[in-house]
N, C-alpha and C positions, 0 to 999 in steps of 0.2 A: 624243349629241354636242351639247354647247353652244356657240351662236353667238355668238361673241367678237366686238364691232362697234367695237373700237380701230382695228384694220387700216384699215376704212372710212372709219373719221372719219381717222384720218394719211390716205388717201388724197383724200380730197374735201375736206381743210384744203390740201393741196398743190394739189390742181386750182383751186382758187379762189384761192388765197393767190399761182400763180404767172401773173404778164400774160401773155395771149394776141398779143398785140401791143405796138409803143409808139407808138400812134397820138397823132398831134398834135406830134411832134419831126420833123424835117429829114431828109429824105431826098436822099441823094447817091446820082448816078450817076457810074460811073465804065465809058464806052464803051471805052475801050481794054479793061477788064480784063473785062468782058462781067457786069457785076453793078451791082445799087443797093443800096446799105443805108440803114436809117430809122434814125437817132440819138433816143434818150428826149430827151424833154424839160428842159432846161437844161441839155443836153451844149453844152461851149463846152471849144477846144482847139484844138489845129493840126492839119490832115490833112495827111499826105504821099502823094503818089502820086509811084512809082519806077517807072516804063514806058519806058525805055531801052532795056531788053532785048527790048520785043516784036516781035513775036506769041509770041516764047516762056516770055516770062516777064517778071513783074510784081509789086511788093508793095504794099501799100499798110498807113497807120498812122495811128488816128485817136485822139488821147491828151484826157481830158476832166482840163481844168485848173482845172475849177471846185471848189467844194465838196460837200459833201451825201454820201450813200452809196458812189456812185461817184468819189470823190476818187480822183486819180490810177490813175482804170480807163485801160484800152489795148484797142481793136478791130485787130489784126494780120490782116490777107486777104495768103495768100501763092499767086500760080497758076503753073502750069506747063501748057507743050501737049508735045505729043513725047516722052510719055515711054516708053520702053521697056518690052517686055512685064514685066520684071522689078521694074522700077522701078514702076509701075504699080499691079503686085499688093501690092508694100510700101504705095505710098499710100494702095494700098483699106484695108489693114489697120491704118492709124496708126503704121506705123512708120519714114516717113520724117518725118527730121529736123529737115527744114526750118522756119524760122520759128522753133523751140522756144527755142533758150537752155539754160538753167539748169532748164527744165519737164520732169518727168517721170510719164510716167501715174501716178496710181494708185489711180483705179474706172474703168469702165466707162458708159457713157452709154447708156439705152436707153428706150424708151417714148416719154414727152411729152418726155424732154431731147433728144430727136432732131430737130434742125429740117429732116432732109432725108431725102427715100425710100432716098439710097444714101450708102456709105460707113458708117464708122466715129466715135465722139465718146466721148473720155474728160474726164475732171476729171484735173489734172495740177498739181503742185506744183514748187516749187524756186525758187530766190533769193529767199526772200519772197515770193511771189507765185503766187498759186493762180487757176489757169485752165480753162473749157469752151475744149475741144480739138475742133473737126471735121475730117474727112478726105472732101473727097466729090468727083464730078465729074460735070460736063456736060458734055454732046456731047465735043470732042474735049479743052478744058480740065479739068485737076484744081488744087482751092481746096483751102485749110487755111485756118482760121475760128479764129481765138484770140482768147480773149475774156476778160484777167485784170486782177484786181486786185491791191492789197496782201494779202497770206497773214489780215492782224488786220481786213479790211472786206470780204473776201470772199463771208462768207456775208450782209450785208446786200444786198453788190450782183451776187449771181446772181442773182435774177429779174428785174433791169434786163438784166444781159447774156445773159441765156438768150430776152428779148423783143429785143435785136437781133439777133440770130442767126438766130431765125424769119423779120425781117424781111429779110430776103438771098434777094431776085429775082434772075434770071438773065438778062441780055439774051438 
């Protein structure tokens, strides 16, 4: 048997090639929704927070209107509390709806694309626009984490959006 050492180098090109962080961008908290995320550096755009509905529900939308790779990327946090044992089990599994749109899976997320111990994270496609999809929850809250761009700048600006996904603390 001969040691094929391609697999290793794609995999230690991807370990290196993708940020571990995106330290030195802006970090927002958002106490209503019990979470902070850290923006890369020259993210510039509107945030919206929608907390009308709490403690039960909250979305929030941070759109980067600047230039560069991530041109017209989108950070979507959608959270729910109370959700029913059924509903629940959907969310763990990525198949409630919420938040998506026009987005439909179509891989699977798993290893380093995984920024959280629980739940679910797929790559999702639709309307143009291709997205890292998370499904996860803390303590009594469940978040969905959507992180897309345009479908033709996507694969420049996933490892900006797979470093702020990581950076999503939890109050």
């Amino acid at each position: 048997m001969r040691f094929d050492a391609t697999l290793l180098v794609l995999l230690l090109l991807a370990y290196f090639a993708t940020p571990r962080n995106v330290s030195g961008g802006e970090r927002l908290e958002f106490p209503g929704g019990g979470f902070s995320i850290e923006l890369p550096n020259g993210w510039e755009g509107p945030v919206e927070a929608h907390e009308e509905a709490l403690p039960s529900s909250s979305s929030y939308v941070l759109r980067h209107a600047g230039g560069g790779p991530l041109t017209s990327s989108e950070i979507r946090v959608v959270r729910r509390t109370g959700l029913n044992p059924l509903a629940h089990q959907q969310w763990m599994r990525g198949r409630a709806t919420v938040g998506l749109g026009a987005l439909r899976p179509v891989e699977a997320l798993s290893g380093d694309a995984m920024p959280f111990r629980t739940g679910v994270g797929f790559r999702a496609e639709g309307g143009g626009r291709s997205a890292l999809v998370y499904f996860t929850q803390h303590g009594t809250a469940h978040y969905v984490l959507i992180a897309s761009a345009p479908a033709d700048r996507f694969v420049a600006a996933t490892g900006a959006l797979l470093g702020v996904a990581r950076s999503v603390r939890f109050l």
